[in-house]
N, C-alpha and C positions, 0 to 999 in steps of 0.2 A: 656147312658153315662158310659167310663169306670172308674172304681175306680182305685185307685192311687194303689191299691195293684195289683190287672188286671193285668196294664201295667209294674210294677215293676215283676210280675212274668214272665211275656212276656218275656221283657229285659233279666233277669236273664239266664232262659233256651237260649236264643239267644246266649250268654255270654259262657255257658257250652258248645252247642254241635258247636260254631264256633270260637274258643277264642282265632283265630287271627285274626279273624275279629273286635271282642273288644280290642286289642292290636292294630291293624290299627287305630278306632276309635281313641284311648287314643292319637297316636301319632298326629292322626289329629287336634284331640283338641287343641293341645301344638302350632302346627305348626301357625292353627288360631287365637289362642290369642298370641303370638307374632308379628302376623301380624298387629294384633289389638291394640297395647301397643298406647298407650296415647289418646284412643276411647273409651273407655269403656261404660264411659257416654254417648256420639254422638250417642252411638249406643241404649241405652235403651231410649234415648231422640226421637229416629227415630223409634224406636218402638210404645213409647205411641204416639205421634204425628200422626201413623199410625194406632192408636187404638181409635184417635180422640178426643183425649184429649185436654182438654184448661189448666191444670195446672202440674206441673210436681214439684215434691220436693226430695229434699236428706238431710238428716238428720241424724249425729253421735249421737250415743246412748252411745258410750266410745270410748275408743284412737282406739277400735279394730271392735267395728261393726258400719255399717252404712246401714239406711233405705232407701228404693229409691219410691217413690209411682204416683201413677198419676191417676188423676177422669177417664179416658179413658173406654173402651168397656172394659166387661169383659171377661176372657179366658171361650173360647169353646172348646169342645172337640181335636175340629181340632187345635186348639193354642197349649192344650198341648200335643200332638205328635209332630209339628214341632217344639216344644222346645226341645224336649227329642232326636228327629232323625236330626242330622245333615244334613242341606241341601232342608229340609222339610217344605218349608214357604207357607203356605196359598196364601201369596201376589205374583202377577203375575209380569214383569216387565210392562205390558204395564196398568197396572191398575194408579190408582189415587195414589196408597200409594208410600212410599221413597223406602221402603226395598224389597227385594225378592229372596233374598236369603236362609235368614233362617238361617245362620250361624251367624249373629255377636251377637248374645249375647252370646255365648263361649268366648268372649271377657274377662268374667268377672273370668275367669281361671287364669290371668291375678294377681289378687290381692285375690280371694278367695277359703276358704280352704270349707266353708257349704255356701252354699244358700238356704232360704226360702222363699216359693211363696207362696202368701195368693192373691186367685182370683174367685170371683163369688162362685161357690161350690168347688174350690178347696182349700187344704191346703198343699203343699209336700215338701220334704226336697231334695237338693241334696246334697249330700256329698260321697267323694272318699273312705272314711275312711270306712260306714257303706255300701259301696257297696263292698268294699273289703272282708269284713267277710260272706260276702254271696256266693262269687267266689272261687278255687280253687287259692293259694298263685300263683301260675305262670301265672298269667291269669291279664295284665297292665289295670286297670280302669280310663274312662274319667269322669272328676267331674259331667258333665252336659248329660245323658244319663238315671241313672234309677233313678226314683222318691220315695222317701220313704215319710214315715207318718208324718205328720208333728205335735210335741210332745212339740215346745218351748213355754211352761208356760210361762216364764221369758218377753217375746214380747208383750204378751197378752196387757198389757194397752197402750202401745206404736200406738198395729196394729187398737185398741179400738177407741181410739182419733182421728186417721188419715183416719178411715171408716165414724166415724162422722162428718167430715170436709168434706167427701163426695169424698175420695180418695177409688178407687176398686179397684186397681191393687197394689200390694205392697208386695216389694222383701226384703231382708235380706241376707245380705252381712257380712261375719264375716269374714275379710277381714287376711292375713300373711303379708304385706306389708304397707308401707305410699302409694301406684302406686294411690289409688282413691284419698287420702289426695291432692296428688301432680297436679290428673286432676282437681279436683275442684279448686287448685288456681290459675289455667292456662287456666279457660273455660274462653271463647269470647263469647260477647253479640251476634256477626254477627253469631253465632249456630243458632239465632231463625229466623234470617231473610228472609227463605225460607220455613220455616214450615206450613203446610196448617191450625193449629187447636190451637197448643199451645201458649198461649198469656202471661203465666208465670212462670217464672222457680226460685225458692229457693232456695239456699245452708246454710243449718243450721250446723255449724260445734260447738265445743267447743270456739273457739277462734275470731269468724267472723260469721256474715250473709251476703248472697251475692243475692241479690234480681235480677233479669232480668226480666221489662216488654215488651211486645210487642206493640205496639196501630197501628193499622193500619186505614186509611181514603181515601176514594177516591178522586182522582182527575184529570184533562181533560187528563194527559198522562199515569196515572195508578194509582199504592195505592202508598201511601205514608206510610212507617213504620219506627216508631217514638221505638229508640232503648234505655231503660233507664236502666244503671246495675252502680247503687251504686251511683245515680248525675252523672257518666260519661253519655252523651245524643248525642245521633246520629239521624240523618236524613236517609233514602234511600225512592229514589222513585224506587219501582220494577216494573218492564212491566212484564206482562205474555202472552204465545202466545196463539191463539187461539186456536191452537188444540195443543195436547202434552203437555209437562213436563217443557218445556222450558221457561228460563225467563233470563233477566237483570236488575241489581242494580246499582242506580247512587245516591254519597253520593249529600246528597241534606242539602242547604243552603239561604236562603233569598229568596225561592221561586224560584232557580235557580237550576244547577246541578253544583257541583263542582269537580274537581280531587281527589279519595281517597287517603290514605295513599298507599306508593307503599307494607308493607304487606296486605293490606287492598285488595289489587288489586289481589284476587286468583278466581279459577275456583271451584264451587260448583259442588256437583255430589248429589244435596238439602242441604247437609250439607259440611263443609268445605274440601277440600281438599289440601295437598302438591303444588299444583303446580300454581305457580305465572303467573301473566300477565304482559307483560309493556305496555299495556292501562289501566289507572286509573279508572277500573270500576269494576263488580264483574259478570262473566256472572255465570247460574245454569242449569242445567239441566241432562237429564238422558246418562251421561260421563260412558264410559265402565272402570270401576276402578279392581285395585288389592280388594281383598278380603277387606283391610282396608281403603280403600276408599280415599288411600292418594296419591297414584299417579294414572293419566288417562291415556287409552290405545288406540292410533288414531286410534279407527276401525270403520267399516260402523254404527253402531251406534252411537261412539261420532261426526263421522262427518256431520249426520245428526243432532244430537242438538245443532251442532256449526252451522249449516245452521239455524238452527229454531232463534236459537239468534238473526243473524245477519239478521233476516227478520223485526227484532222488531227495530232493528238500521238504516234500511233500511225507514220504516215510519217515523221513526223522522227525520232523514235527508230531505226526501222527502217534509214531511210538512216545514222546515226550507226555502229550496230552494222553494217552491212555494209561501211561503210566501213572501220571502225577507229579510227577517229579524229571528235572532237565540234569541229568548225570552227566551227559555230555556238554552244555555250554551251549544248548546252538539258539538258545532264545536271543543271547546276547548278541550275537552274528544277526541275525533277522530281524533285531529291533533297528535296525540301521536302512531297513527297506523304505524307501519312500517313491512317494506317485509322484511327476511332475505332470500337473495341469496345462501346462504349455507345450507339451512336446508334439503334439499334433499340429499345433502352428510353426515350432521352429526346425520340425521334423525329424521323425524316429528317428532314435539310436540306440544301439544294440546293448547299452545299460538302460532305456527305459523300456527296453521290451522288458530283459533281466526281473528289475524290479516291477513292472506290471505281473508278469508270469507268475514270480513266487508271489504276490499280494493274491491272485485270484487262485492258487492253488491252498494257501494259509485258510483263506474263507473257503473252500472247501471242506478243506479239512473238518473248521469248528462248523460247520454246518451237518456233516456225518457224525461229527461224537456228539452233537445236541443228538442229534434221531438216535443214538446208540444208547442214552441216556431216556429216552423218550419225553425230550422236550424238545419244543418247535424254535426258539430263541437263546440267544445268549447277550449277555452283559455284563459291563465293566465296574466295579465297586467303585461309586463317587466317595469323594472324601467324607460327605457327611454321613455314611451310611455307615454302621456300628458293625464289624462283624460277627458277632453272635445273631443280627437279623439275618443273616443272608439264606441260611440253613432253614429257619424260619418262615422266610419269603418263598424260597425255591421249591420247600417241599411238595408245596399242594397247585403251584403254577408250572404252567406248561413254560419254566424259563429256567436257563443256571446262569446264577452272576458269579462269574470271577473275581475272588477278592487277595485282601492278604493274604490270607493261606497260600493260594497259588500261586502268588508274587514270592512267599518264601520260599516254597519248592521249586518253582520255574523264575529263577529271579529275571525283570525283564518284561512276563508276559503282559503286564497290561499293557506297556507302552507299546509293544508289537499287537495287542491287538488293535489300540487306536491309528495306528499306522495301516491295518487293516481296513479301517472302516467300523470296526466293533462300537456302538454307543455306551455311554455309561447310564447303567440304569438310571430311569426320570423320576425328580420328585412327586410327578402327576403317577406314577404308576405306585410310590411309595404311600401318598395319601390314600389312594384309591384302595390299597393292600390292608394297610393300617385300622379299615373296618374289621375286616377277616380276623389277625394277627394282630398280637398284643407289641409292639416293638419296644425296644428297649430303652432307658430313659435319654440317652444318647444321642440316641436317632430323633429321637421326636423333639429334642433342643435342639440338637443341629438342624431339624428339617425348619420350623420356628424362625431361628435365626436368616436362614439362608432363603428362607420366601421374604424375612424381611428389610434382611438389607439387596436382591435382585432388584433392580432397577422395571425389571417384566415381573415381579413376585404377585403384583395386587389384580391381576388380569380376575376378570370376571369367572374364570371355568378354576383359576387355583382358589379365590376366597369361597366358593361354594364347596369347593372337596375339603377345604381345611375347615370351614363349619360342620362338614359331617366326618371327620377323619378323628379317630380316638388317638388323642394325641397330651390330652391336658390331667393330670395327679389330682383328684377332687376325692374329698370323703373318702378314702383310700381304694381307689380304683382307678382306671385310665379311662375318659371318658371325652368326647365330643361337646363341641360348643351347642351343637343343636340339641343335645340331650341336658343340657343344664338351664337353670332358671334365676333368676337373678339375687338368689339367696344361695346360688349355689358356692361354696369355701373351696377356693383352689388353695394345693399343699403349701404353704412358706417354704417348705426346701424346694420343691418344683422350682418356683419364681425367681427364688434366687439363684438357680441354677441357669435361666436362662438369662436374669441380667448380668451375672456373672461369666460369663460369654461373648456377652456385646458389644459389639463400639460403643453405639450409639443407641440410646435409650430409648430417644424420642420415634426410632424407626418402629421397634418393639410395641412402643403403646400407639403408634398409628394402627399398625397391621389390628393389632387386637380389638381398638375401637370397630375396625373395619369388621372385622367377622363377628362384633358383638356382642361382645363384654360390657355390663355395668361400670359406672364409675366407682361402685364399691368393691368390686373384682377387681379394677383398672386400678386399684389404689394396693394392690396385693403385691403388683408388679413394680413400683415405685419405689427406688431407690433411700435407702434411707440412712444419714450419716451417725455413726456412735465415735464416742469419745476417745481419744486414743489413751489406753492403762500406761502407768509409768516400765519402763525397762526392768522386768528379773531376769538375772539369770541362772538359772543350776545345770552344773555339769556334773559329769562323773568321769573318774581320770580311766586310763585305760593304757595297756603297754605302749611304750614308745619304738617307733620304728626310724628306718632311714633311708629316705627316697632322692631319687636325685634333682637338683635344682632345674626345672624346666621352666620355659614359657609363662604356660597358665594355669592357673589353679585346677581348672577343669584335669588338665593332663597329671598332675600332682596326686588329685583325688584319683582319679584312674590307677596310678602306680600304686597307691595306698591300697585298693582293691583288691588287686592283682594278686597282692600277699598271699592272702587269704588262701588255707590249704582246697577249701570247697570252691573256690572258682576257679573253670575253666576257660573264661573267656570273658575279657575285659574290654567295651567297644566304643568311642570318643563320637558320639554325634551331635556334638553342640552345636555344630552350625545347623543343622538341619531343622531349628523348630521346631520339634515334635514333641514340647514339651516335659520334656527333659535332656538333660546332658550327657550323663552315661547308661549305654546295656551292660547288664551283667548276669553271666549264663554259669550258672553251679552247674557242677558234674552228675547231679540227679535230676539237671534239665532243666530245672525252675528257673524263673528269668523276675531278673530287678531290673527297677527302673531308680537313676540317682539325678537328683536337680540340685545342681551346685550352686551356694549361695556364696560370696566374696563379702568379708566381714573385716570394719577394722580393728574389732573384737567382737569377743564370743557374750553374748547378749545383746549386740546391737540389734537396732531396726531391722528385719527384712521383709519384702514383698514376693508375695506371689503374684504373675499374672495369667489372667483368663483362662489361656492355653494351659498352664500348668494347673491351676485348679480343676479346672475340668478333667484333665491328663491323673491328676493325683485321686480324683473321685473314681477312677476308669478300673486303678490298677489297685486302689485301696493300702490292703497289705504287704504287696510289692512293691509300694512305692514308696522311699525314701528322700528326705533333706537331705543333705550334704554342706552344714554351715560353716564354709573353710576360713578361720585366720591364718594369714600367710605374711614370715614376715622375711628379712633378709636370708634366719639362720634355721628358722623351722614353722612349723605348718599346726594346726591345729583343727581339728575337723569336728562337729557333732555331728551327728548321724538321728537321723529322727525319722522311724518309722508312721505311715499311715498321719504325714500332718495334719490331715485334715478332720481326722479325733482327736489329736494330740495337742494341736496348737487351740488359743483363744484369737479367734480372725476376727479383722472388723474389714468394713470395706470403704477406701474413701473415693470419694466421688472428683475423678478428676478423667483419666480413662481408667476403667474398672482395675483396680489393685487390692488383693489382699494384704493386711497388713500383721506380723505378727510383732508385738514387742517383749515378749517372755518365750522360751521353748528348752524343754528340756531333754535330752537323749545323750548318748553316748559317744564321751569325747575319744579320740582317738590324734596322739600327738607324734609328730615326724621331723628327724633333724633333716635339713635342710642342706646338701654338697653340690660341689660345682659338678660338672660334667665330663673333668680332668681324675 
């Protein structure tokens, strides 16, 4: 083993007879901890970590030096030469450890003027000062190069204490600057979340302690590590791959996976790096970085740990899809992936490999569970498309469409798979189907509507499939415009089903003209106004309850709901369009749907529009009115099932409105309190 004087004579003569070579070093020095500036720490944290340590501590001794120590392996021979030779690291890149370079701990040039190492049988000094009086005055010294004796008395019970506690590595930092002050108040808990060994890190300062534990635990999709710095507490589940360096973190919550924060959302190279994701997750792995490990460099090796990643997102997906259901959450992480078309002009970066990698491993994916299914395609349910056809369609075609159903097991997937690239199934393949297969009356208005109000709908190859696509209610059958003659009687409820739908009328009886319909058919379809009945009303009284004074009627109606011992779950989606206002899910599972009307009494006018008629025709006996008078001090509601038997509708011709001026159901009455 050499002695610290050995290698300092070594150094020295090195120094004399090539000392621009030590003038090269000095600058290099400089160039690397610049590099380095707000790492200092990350770097000695990535060292013990790599020296297998479970506890890591920093510790102010005064405003001017600070202790840094960790229980870790202690220095070998071969440690300290690639401490002292720049470049010179033990660690290989493709070993188990973080580092391998061998330069960042020159990091620490940065903020000090002496450093002392106390390790195993070492004890040495570095300092610029006392390397200089050994050298020729023209001859630039790097801090971190020759090792001298190490002499500080003054440390001694400090270094005493902290060997006791079962700390062996332990450095000495006599610092010219606040730069380490300023990293310890700016360290992240998410430092330790990729470390193989250390499970605690301490900052003992004059003014603060800043404690960080780790806890890690397994479970069926990976570890789960449990982040605690100061009561702030974090979840991550980390996956690692099976072979290599590679790993992802997903902030985890209620046993689920959630969205991090978007700085939260960076790329690790084991330890944090500069550069951001917009997938809400944190991938890690061996990233070809600048010397300070803060920006990464797209080359054959990070694109290979971006493949290894996205092999681990690849499993979870695939478990998701053969399951049926997303128990985990990770649809919603993944629907955030997106392609940037431009990045080949303003040139790669290591978030559009990110998201290219997992986009071509997703399509993988659905591309093996179609063949697993033994179909050759997949597709996205367009909004006109009913889902009772879909089962239908897919059975006897070489295709699966993804529709609601999977949007409510895997909430999310469709938009991850248009983010894919996945198409949503074509009206051209719907027409085309529609000879085969009877669809559903739904389907075949909405298919109607949406070739007639398409701007590209009247194209020559769609008005030929819609003249042979059985699509149209005649003589009680579904049946094709080419198969009918011009005596032939389409349904009056068909007809009014689709003008009850539409904006605009006149697009309706073009297309139809177009595929060739008579004008005595073309008169089926024609709007026609009735007289409006004068206003009855009959209710029926019903217990009174007491809900609290909210906003809007909608939310009023919801609480009134609520009560109710058979509901389980009461859900406000009025903004959302979808033709109605409230979900409501009974504990035997059955689902209502409630359209709140706002009345300035109970027999007034109300209307229905398009969307909800059609919506009320869909769900039938699930579907409910909700006719609320609401006044300062209490609430008043009918309840009318299945409107669309129950009420007498007329239609006026302005944009399509049903209109009802009589309706009778069950009143339900609620006082009204403030909020206090």
């Amino acid at each position: 083993m050499p002695t610290i004087q050995q290698l300092a004579n070594s150094f020295i003569q090195e120094a004399i007879t090539s000392p621009v070579l030590m003038n090269d070093l000095a600058t290099m020095e400089m160039y690397i901890a610049e590099s380095y500036t707000g790492r200092s720490l990350i770097e000695l944290l990535q060292n013990a970590d790599d020296a297998d340590a479970a506890r890591f501590l920093v510790q102010s001794i005064d405003d001017s030096t600070f202790i840094a120590a960790n229980n870790g392996r202690e220095f070998t021979p071969e440690d300290l030469q690639a401490l002292c030779r720049s470049g010179a690291s033990t660690k290989q890149r493709k070993s188990n450890t973080i580092g391998f370079r061998g330069i960042g701990f020159k990091a620490v040039v940065n903020y000090s003027e002496n450093v002392h190492v106390i390790s195993g049988g070492y004890s040495f000094t570095f300092s610029r000062d006392k390397s200089s009086r050994l050298l020729p005055q023209n001859i630039k010294v790097p801090l971190i190069r020759i090792p001298h004796e190490y002499n500080e008395i003054r440390y001694n019970s400090y270094v005493d204490e902290l060997i006791n506690q079962g700390y062996r590595t332990i450095f000495i930092f006599e610092t010219i600057n606040n730069k380490l002050m300023q990293e310890i108040k700016e360290f992240s808990a998410d430092c330790a979340l990729f470390l193989n060994n250390i499970s605690e890190i301490v900052f003992y300062t004059d003014d603060s302690t800043k404690t960080i534990k780790s806890q890690k635990t397994k479970n069926s999709y990976g570890t789960l590590c449990r982040l605690d710095m100061c009561d702030n507490k974090s979840e991550w589940l980390v996956m690692k791959a099976m072979k290599g360096k590679s790993s992802i973190a997903f902030k985890w919550s209620d046993d689920r996976i959630i969205p991090c924060e978007r700085d939260e959302a960076v790329v690790h190279s084991f330890l944090p790096t500069q550069e951001n994701l917009s997938i809400p997750l944190k991938v890690n792995g061996d990233f070809s970085t600048e010397p300070s490990r803060a920006r990464v460099a797209c080359d054959d090796e990070t694109a290979a740990a971006v493949s290894s990643c996205a092999e681990l997102i690849a499993s979870l997906f695939d478990m998701v899809l053969h399951n049926g259901k997303d128990e985990i959450g990770i649809i919603n992480i993944l629907g955030h992936l997106k392609y940037d078309p431009i990045s080949e002009l303003r040139g790669i970066r290591v978030n559009d490999l990110v998201n290219e990698e997992f986009i071509k491993v997703i399509k993988a994916s659905l591309s093996a569970f179609s063949l697993s299914k033994n179909k050759k395609n997949i597709f996205i349910q367009p909004t006109w498309l009913n889902d009772d056809d879909i089962d239908s369609i897919s059975a006897d075609s070489d295709m699966i469409i993804l529709g609601s159903d999977e949007e409510r097991a895997m909430p999310g997937i469709k938009q991850l798979l248009a983010r894919a690239g996945i198409k949503e199934y074509t009206i051209v393949s719907a027409l085309k189907e529609s000879k085969k297969v009877t669809l559903t009356p739904k389907t075949r208005i909405n298919l109607i509507n949406t070739i007639a109000n398409d701007i590209y709908g009247f194209s020559n190859e769609r008005v030929s499939l819609l003249k042979q696509a059985k699509l149209f209610d005649a003589d009680n059958d579904v049946i094709s415009i080419a198969e009918c003659n011009p005596d032939t009687v389409f349904s009056n409820e068909f007809a009014e089903r689709i003008l009850g739908t539409t904006e605009d009328t006149s697009k309706i009886s073009y297309l139809l003209k177009k595929i060739g319909l008579s004008e005595k058919q073309l008169n089926s379809f024609m709007p026609t106004e009735k007289p409006e009945p004068q206003v009855v009303s009959s209710t029926q009284s019903f217990e009174k309850k007491v809900i609290k004074k909210w906003r809007s009627v909608e939310k009023n109606v919801a609480a009134l709901l609520k009560m109710s011992s058979d509901v389980l779950d009461v859900e406000d989606v009025s903004e959302k369009n979808l033709g109605y206002d409230i979900k409501v899910k009974n504990k035997d599972g059955t689902e209502y749907y409630y359209e709140v009307k706002s009345v300035n009494y109970l027999g007034d006018t109300i209307s229905i529009t398009n969307n909800e008629y059609s919506t009320a025709d869909d769900y039938g006996n699930c579907y409910f009115l909700a006719i609320a008078q609401q006044s300062e001090k209490e609430m008043k509601v009918c309840f009318i099932c299945n409107p669309l038997k129950k009420l007498n509708l007329s239609k006026r011709v302005v944009r399509w409105e049903w209109i009802a001026n009589s309706y009778e159901g069950v009143v339900v009455e609620a006082k009204l309190v403030g909020d206090d």
